[in-house]
N, C-alpha and C positions, 0 to 999 in steps of 0.2 A: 469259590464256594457259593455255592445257593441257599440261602433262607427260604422259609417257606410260611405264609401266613396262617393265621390260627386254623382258618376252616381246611387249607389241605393238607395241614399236617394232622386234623383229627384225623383226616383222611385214610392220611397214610397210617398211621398208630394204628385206627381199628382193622388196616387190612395189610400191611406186609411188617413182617420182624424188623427191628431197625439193627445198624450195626453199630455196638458201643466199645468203648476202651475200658477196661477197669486196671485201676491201679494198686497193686500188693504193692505198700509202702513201708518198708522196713527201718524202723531206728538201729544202731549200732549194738542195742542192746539182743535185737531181734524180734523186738515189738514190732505189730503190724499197727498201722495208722486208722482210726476209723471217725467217720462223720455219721451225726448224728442227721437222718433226713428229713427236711422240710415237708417235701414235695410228696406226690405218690409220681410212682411204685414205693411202697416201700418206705411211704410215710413213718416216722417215728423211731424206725429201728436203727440200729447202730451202721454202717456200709461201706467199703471201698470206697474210697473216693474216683471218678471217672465222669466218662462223657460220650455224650455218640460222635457218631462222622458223618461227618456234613457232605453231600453229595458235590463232585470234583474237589474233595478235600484229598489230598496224599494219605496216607498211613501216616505219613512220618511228621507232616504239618497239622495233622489231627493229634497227634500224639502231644506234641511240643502247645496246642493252644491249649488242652484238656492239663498238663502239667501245669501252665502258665494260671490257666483257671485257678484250679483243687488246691495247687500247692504252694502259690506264687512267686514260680520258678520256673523258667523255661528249662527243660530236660530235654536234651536228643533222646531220638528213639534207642541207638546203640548204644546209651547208656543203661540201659534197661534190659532185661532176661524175659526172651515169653516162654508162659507159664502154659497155657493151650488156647482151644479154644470151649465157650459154655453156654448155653442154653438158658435162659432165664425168662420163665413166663409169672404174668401177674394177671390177677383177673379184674384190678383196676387200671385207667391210666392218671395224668393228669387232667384231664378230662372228665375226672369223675369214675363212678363205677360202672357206667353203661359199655363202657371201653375196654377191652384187656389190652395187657402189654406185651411185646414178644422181642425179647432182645436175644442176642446174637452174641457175646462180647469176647471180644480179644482182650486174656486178663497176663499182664504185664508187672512182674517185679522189681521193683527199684529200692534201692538206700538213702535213708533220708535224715539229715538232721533232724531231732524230735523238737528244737529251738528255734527253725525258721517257717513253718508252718502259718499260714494266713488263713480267716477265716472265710468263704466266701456266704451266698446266698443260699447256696441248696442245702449247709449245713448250719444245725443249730449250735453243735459244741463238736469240737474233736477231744478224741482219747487214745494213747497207744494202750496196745491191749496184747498179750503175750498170747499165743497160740493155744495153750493148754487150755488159759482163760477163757477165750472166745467157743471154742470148741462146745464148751456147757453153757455159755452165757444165754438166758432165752431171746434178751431185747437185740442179739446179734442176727442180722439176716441169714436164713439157712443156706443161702445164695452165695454169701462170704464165705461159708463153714465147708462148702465144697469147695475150696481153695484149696482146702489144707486135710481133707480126708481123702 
């Protein structure tokens, strides 16, 4: 894996898409799992929990650190249903508003106990949220809502 320091990763943010994982995290009940976000993109609203990939990360080793991260659970990839793939632009980054964002994400379904969930840094509070729910919810990102229409 390569890291990359602040100034080339503003770099990269303001000029190529990045590619990210999102996670459809379903409880037994068939609640979808959601965090509330810190950060921008997407500051404040309700969102998938996920991660990008890290350049010479695998699919599958990206997959398992983003689980380990969001949920604090390592998951295999083959534990999991992909869902497609989606388009997700912001016209801020964490960088501020001078930046847009342009992700890429491969959004991924899994089942989760709604009881072992940890909270990490990029969110303020989690919520499971049932699919009807979210659909009208406004503080839910529209970005989540194309999951499930």
């Amino acid at each position: 894996m390569s890291f990359l320091d602040t100034e080339t990763f503003t770099t990269v943010v303001a000029n190529t898409p990045l590619i990210a994982i999102d996670l459809i995290v379903q409880n037994d009940s068939g609640e979808i799992l959601l965090g509330e976000r810190l950060n921008a993109p997407a500051r404040g609203f309700w969102f998938t929990p996920g991660g990008r990939i890290y350049k010479n990360e695998s699919l599958e080793n990206a997959f398992e650190r983003i689980t380990m991260a969001e949920l604090g659970k390592l998951i295999p990839i083959h534990e999991a249903h992909f869902h497609g793939v989606f388009e997700h632009l912001y016209e801020d980054s964490v960088f501020g508003n001078h930046i847009s964002t342009h992700y890429i994400v491969l959004a991924y379904v899994l089942t989760f106990p709604h009881d072992q969930i940890i909270l990490n840094d990029q969110h303020n509070a989690y919520r499971w949220q049932s699919i009807d729910t979210l659909l009208i919810d406004p503080t839910i990102h529209t970005h989540v809502k194309w999951y499930f229409s």
